[in-house]
C-alpha positions in Angstrom: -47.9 48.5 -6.0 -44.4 46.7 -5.0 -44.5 45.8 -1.5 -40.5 44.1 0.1 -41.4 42.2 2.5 -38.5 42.2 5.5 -38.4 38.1 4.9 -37.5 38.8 0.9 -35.5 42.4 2.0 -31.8 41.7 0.3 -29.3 42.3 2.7 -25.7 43.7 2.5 -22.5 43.4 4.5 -19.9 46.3 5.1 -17.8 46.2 7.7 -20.1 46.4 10.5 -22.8 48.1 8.3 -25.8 45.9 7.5 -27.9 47.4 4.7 -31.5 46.0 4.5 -32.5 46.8 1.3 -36.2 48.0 1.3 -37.0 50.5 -2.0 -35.0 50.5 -4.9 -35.5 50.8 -8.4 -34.8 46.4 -8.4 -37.9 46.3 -6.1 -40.3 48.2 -7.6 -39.4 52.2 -6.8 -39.3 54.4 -9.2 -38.2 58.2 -7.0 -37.3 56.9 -3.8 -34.9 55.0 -2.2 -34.8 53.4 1.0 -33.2 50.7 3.5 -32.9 49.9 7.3 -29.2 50.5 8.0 -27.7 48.3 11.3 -24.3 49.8 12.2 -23.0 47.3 15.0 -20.7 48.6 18.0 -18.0 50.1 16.9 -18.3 50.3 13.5 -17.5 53.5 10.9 -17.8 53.9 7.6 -15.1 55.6 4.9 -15.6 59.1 4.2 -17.9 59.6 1.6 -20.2 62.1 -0.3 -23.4 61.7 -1.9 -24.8 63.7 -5.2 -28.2 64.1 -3.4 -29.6 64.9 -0.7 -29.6 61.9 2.6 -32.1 61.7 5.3 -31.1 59.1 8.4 -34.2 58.4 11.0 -32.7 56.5 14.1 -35.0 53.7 15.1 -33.1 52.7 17.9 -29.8 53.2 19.8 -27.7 56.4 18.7 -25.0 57.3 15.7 -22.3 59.8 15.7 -22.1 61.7 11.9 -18.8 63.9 11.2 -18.4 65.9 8.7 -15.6 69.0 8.3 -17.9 71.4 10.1 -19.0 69.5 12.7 -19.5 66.4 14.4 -23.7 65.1 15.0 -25.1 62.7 17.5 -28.3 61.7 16.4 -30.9 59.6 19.1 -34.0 57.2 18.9 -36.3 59.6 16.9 -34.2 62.1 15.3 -34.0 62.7 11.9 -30.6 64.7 10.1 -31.0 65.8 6.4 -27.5 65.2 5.0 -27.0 68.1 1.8 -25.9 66.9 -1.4 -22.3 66.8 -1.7 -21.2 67.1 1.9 -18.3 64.8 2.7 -19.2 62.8 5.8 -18.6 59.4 7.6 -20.9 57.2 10.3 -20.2 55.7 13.6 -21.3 53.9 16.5 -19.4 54.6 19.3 -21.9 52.5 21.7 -22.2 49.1 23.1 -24.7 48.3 21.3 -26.2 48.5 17.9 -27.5 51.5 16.5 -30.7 51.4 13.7 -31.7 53.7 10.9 -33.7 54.0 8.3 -32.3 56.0 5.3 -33.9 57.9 2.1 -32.6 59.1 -1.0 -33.6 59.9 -4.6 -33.1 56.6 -7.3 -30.1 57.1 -8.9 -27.4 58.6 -6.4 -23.8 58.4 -6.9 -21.3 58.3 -4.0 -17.6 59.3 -4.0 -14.9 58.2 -1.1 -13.1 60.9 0.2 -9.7 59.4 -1.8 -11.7 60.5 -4.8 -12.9 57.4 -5.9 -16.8 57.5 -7.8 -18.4 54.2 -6.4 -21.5 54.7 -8.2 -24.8 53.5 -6.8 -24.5 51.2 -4.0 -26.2 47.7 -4.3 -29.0 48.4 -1.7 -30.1 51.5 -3.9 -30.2 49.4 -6.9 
């Protein structure tokens, strides 16, 4: 069985979003994918939607998750099951730090709100 140790776990810069990449098809996975996501103060993400469906587990601090419906601010402990092809984006509006770990099937494909298909990101590789 694969095991990704955090010391070997690839990491990947966004603007402000740091994607520690645990499970992915690259490390062994073959249904599941899934990394520790650091959004540092301030941050937010583009709009996006994904073709699955996304769980977020906050580890620590808290996150902010907008979609057109309604806006979601998720604490140490809770856990948000994102639908399939809801358009959303991410932020931390807090001092500090906010950590998550995220889930989704192998496979996924993400499109930005401006229509463009960005595929599968590198952490879900």
């Amino acid at each position: 069985m694969p095991v990704v140790r955090e010391k070997d776990a690839p990491i990947f810069d966004l603007d402000g979003f740091h994607f520690h990449g645990l499970t992915a098809p690259s490390r062994g996975a073959t249904e599941l994918c899934t990394w520790r996501l650091d959004i540092a103060p301030g941050a937010e993400s583009e709009a996006h939607q994904i073709d699955h469906e996304e769980v977020f587990i906050v580890l620590g601090g808290s996150v902010t998750i907008i979609t057109a419906a309604e806006t979601i601010e998720l604490h140490v402990g809770d856990a948000l099951s994102m639908p399939a092809h809801t358009q959303f984006y991410l932020k931390n509006e807090r001092q500090e730090s906010a950590h998550l770990v995220v889930c989704l099937p192998v496979g996924i494909r993400a499109i930005m709100a401006d229509g463009r298909e960005v595929g599968t990101p590198p952490w879900a590789q």
